[in-house]
C-alpha positions in Angstrom: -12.8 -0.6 13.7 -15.1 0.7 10.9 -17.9 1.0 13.2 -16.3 3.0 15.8 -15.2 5.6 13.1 -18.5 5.6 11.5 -19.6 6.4 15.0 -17.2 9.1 15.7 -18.0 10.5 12.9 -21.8 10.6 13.5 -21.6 11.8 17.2 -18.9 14.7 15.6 -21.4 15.5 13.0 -24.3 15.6 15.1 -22.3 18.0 17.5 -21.0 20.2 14.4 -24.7 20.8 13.3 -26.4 21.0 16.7 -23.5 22.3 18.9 -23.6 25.4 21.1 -21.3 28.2 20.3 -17.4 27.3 20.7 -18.8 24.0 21.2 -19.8 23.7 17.4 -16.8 25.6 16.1 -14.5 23.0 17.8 -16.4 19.6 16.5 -16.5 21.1 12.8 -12.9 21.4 13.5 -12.5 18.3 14.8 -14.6 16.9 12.0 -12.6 18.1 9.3 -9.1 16.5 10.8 -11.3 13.5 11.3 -12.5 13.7 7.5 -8.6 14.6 6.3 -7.1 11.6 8.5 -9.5 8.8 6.6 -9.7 10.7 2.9 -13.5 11.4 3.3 -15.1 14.7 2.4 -18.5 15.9 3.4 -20.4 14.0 0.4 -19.3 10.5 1.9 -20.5 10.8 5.3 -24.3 10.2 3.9 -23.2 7.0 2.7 -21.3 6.1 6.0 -24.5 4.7 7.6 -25.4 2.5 5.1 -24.4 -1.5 5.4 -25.5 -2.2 1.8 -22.5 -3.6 0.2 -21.6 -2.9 -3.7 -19.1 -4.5 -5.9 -15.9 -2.0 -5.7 -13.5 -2.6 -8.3 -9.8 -2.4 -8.0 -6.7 -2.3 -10.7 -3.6 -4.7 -10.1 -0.7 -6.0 -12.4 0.6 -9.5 -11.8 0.4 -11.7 -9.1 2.2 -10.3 -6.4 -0.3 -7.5 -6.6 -3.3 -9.3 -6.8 -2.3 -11.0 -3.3 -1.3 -8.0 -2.0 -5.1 -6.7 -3.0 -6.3 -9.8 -1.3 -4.0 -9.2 1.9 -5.2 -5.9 2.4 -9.1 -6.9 1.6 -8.6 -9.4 4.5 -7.1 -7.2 7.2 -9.8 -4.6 6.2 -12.5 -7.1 6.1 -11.6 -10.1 8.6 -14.7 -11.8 8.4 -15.1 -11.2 4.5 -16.0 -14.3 1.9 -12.9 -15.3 0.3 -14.1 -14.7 -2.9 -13.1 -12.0 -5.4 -14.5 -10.8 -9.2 -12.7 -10.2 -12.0 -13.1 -8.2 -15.0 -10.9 -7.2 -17.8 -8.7 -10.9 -17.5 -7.2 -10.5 -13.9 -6.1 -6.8 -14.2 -9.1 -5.8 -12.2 -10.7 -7.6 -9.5 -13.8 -6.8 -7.2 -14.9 -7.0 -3.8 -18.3 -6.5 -1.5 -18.4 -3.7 0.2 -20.0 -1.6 2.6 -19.3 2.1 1.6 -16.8 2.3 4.3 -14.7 -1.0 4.0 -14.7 0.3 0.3 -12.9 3.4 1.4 -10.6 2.2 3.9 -9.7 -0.8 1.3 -8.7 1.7 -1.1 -6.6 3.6 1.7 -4.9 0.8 2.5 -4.3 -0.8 -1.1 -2.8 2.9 -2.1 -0.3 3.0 0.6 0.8 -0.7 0.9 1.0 -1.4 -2.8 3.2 2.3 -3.0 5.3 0.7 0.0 5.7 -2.7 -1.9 6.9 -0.4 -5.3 9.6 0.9 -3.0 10.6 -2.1 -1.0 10.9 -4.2 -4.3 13.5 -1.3 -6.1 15.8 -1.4 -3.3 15.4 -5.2 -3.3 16.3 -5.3 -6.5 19.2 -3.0 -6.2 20.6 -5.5 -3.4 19.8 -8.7 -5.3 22.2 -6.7 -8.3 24.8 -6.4 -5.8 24.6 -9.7 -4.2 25.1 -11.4 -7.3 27.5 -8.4 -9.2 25.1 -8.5 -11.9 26.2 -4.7 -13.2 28.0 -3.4 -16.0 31.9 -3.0 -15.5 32.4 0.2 -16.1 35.2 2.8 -14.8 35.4 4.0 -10.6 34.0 7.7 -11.4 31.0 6.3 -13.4 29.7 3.6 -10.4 30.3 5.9 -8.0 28.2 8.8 -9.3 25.2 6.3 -9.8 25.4 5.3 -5.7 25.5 8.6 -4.5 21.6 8.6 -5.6 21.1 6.9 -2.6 20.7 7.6 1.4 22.6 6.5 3.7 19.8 4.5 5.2 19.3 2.9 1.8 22.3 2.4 1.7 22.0 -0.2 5.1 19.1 -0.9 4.4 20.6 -2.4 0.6 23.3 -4.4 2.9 21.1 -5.6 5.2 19.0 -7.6 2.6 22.4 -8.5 0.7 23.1 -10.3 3.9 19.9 -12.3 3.9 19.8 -13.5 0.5 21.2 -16.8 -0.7 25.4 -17.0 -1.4 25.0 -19.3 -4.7 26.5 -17.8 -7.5 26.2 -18.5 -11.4 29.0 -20.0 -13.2 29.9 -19.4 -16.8 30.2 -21.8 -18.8 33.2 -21.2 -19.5 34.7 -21.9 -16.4 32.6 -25.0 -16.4 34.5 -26.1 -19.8 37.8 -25.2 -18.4 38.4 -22.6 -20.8 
């Protein structure tokens, strides 16, 4: 996959530079969507060719990130070493990379790790509402905090409340018979 856009890009760059007329015009078009659609500008595409790898450095918090990172590194990098570096404790781990794999990595960790930020608050808002772990308060002031959400939220809340587990904590004061 990174070859063949490295490749398109080249064949589009060589046309942009040595094109005829319209023909030129078009591919530096065409270059520039290519170039928007994978975050590059025209400063990367020397570095394109090259299949040195460097050590690429990215930030995560916790665990759940970190395997996320490591996810992502192994969809972008199939045949990759298993192996990571750390600096900074384990706030900040590294990978080799070709130039490329670098950017698409980063591409990839921005959006899924943005996606997991979102998936998790409206996991937590169900696992709150599974469990009725809120404060009881009067009608007027729960229902002005759930019109914040859409009405695909909204399913999308009571559609993980259905999958999560039924147990339920018990005080202890029911347990003492109080």
């Amino acid at each position: 996959m990174i070859d063949s856009i490295r490749e398109k890009i080249r064949k589009i760059q060589a046309l942009a530079e040595q094109g005829i007329g319209g023909e030129k015009e078009n591919a530096k078009m065409i270059l520039q969507r290519l170039l928007a659609k994978h975050k590059l500008t025209l400063e990367d595409l020397p570095k394109l060719g090259q299949d040195a790898t460097e050590l690429y450095y990215f930030r995560c918090t916790g665990e759940v990130e970190r395997s996320l990172l490591r996810q992502c590194y192994l969809y972008v990098v199939p045949d990759g070493e298993p192996y990571y570096f750390t600096r900074h404790g384990r706030k900040t781990i590294g990978f080799k990379l070709t130039y490329l794999q670098y950017l698409e990595l980063k591409n990839y960790w921005d959006y899924y790790r943005q996606l997991w930020k979102q998936e998790l608050g409206l996991f937590y808002q169900a696992f709150l509402y599974k469990h009725r772990i809120f404060r009881k308060s009067s009608s007027t002031e729960s229902s002005s905090a759930s019109t914040s959400l859409t009405d695909e939220e909204i399913k999308r809340i009571l559609r993980m409340m259905l999958g999560l587990s039924d147990s339920g904590y018990i005080p202890a004061r029911k347990l003492l018979g109080s």
